[in-house]
C-alpha positions as CSV (number, residue, x, y, z in Angstrom):
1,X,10.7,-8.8,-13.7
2,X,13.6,-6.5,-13.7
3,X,13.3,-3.8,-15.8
4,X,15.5,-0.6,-16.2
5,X,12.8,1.8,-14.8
6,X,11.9,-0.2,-11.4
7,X,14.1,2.0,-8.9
8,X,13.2,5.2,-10.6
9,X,9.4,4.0,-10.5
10,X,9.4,3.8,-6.5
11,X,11.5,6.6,-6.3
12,X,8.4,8.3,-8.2
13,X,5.9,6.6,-6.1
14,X,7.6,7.0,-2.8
15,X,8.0,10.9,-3.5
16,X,4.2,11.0,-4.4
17,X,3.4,9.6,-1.0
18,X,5.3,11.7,0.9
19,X,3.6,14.7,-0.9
20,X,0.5,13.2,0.6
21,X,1.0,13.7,4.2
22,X,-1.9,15.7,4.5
23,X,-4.2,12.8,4.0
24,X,-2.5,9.8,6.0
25,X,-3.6,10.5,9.5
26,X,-7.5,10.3,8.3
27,X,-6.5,7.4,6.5
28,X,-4.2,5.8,9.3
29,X,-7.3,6.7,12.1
30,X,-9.7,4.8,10.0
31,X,-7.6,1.5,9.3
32,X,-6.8,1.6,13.3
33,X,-10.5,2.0,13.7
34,X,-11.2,-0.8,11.8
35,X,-8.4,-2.9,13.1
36,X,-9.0,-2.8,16.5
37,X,-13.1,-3.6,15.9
38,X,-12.1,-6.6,13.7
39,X,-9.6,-8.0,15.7
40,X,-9.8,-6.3,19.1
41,X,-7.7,-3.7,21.0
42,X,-4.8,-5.6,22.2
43,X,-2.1,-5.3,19.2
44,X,0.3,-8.2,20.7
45,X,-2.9,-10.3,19.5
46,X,-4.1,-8.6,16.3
47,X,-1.5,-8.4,13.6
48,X,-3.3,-5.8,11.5
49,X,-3.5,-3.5,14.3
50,X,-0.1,-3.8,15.6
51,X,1.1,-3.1,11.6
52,X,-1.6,0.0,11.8
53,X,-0.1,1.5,14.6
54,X,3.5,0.6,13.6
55,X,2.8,3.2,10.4
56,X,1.1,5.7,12.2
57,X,4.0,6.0,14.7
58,X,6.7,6.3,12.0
59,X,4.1,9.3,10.8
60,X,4.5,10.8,14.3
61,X,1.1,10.4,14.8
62,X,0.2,11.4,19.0
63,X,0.0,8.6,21.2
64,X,-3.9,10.1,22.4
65,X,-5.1,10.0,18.9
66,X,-4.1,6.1,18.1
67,X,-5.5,5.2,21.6
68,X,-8.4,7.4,20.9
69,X,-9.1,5.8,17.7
70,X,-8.4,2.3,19.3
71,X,-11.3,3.0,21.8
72,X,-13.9,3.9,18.9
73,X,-12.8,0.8,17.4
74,X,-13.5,-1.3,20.3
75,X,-16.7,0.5,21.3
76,X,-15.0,2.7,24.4
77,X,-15.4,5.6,22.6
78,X,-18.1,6.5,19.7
79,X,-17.2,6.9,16.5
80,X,-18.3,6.2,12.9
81,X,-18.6,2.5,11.6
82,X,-17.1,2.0,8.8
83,X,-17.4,-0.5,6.3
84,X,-14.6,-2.2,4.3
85,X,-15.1,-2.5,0.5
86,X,-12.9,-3.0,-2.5
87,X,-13.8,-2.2,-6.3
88,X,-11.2,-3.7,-9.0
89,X,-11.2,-2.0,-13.2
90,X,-8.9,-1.3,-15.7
91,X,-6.8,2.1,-16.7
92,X,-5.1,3.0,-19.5
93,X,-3.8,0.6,-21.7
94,X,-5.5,-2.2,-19.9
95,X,-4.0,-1.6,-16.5
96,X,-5.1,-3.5,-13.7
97,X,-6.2,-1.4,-10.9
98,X,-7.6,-2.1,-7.6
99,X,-9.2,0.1,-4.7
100,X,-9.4,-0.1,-1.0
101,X,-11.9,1.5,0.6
102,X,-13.4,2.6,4.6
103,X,-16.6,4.1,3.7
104,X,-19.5,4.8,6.0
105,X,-22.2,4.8,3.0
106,X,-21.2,2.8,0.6
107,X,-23.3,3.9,-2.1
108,X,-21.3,7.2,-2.3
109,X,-18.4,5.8,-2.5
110,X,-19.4,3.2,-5.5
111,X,-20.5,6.3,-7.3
112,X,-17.6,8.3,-6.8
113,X,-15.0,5.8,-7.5
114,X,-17.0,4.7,-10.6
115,X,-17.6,8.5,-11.7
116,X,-13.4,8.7,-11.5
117,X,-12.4,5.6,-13.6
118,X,-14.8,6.9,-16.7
119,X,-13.8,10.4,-16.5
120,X,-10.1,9.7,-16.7
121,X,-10.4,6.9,-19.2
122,X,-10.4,3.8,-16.9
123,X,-13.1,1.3,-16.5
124,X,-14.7,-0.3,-13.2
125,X,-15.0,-4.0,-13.4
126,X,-16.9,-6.7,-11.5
127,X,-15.6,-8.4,-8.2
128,X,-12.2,-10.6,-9.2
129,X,-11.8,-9.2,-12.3
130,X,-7.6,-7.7,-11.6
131,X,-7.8,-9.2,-7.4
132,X,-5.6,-12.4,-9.1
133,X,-3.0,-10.1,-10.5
134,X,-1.8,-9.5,-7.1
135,X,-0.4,-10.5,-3.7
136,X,-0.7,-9.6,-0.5
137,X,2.4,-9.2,1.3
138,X,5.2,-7.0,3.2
139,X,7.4,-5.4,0.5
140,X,10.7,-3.5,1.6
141,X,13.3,-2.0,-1.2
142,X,17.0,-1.5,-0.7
143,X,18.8,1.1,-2.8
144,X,21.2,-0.3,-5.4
145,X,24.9,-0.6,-3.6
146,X,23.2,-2.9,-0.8
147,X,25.2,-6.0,0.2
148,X,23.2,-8.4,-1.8
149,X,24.3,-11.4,0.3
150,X,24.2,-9.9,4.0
151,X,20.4,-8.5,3.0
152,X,19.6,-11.8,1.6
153,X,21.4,-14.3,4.7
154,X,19.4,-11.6,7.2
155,X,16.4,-11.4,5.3
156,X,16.0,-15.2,4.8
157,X,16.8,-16.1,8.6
158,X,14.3,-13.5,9.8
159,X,11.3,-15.6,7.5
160,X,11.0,-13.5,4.4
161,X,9.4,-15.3,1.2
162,X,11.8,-14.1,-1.1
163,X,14.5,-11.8,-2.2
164,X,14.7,-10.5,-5.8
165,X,17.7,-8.1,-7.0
166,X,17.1,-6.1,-10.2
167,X,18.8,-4.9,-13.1
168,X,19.3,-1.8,-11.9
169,X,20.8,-3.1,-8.7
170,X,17.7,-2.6,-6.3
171,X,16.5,-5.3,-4.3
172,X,13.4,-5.8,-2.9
173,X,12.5,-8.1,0.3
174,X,9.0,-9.9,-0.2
175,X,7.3,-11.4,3.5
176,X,4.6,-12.9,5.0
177,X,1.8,-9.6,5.3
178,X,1.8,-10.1,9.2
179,X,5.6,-11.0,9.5
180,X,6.7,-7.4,7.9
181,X,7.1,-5.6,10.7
182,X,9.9,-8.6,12.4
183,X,11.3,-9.0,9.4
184,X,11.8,-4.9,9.4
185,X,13.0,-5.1,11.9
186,X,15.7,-7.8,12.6
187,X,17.0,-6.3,9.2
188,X,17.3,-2.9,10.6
189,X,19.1,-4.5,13.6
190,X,21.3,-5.9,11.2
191,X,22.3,-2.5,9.8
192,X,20.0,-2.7,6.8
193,X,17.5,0.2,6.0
194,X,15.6,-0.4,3.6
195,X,14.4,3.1,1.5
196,X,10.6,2.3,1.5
197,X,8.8,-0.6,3.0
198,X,4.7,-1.7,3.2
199,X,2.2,-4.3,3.8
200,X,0.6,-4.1,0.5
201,X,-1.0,-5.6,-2.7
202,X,2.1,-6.1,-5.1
203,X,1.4,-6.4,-8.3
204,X,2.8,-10.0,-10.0
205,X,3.4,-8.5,-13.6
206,X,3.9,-5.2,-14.8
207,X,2.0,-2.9,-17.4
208,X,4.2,-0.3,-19.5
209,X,2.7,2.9,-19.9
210,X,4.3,4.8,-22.2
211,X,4.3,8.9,-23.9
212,X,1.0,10.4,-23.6
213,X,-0.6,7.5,-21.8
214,X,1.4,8.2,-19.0
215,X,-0.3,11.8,-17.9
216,X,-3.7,10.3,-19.0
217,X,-3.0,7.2,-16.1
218,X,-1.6,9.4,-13.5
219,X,-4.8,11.7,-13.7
220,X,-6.6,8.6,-12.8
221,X,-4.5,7.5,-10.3
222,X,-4.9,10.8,-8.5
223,X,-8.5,11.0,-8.8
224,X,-9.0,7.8,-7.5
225,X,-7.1,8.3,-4.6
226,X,-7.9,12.0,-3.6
227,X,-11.5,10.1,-2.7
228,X,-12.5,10.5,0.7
229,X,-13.2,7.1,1.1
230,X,-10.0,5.7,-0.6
231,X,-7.7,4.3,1.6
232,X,-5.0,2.4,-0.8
233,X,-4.8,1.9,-4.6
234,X,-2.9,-0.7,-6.7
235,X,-1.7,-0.7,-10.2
236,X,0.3,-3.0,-12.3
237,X,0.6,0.1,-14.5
238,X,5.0,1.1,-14.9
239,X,5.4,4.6,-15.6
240,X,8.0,5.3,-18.2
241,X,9.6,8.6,-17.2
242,X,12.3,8.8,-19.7
């Protein structure tokens, strides 16, 4: 699953996240939110908190505004309740994509994620239909020029699943979803820094998108996740930028 365009691809990806910063402390607020009400407030005993608040201190969010949103989460504070929901469909050239949402009316946000997959060419499916095509997990990637035996001894003894260099010399680390943040770190302890690094749906094959098709898939891409309500979307599309 190594192909010649993989570093270049989250190179892409990682540059069009951090031209997103506007949108991530909404987004971040809401996942807390939901976090802490799923799983309570204490994040030493809810995994998905402690990994929520882990990303919205690397974002420099203010201490008062992750306790703040901890409180509406456990009922201290009021605040909005938000419902989790997840709509899967197909891009160009038969792409899977999936969407994560936190949406207070769900109606709305059916509409409006259905209203952007058929304007830009994609189709919504029905619960399952792309969910298979990925896993959930912590993902870091090292630029090529790593020490590919020193990331893997450290990555390995700290409990990641697997380790998997590429042809063009990246590596990426795959864990356990609620085991990313130790593994993150005992790697960083080690001196190894890896150049992006997620809890996330990783895609288990890969969809080359080619020429035209590429603008036409990135349009739908952004449309989908310039929603309100959007809080995380996958592909398995591979964006040829040569």
């Amino acid at each position: 699953m190594a192909g010649h365009s993989k570093w270049a691809n989250i190179q892409h990806r990682k540059g069009r996240q951090d031209a997103k910063r506007g949108q991530i402390f909404t987004r971040l607020i809401k996942e807390i939110t939901v976090a802490a009400k799923n799983g309570g407030g204490d994040p030493n005993m809810n995994p998905r908190l402690r990994l929520a608040i882990d990303k919205a201190k690397a974002e420099s969010m203010p201490k008062d505004n992750i306790e703040n949103a901890i409180k509406r989460g456990t009922g201290q504070l009021e605040g909005v309740d938000y419902i989790e929901t997840r709509y899967e469909g197909y891009g160009i050239a038969g792409a899977a994509v999936m969407v994560d949402c936190l949406t207070d009316n769900r109606t709305r946000t059916v509409a409006d994620v259905r209203h952007a997959f058929s304007k830009y060419g994609g189709n919504m499916g029905t619960d399952g239909c792309v969910s298979f095509q990925f896993k959930h997990c912590g993902y870091l990637v090292f630029a090529p020029g790593t020490d590919e035996d020193a990331l893997m001894h450290a990555a390995l003894e700290a409990g990641a699943e697997d380790v998997i260099t590429n042809d063009d010399g990246s590596i990426e680390v795959i864990t356990p979803p609620y085991e990313f943040v130790t593994v993150k770190e005992a790697l960083e302890a080690a001196g190894l820094k890896a150049e992006m690094g997620e809890v996330t749906m990783k895609p288990q094959g890969e969809t080359e998108i080619t020429g035209d098709d590429v603008a036409k898939m990135q349009k739908l891409l952004d449309a989908l996740e310039s929603l309100d309500d959007v809080q995380e979307v996958y592909t398995t599309a591979v964006m040829d930028e040569e």
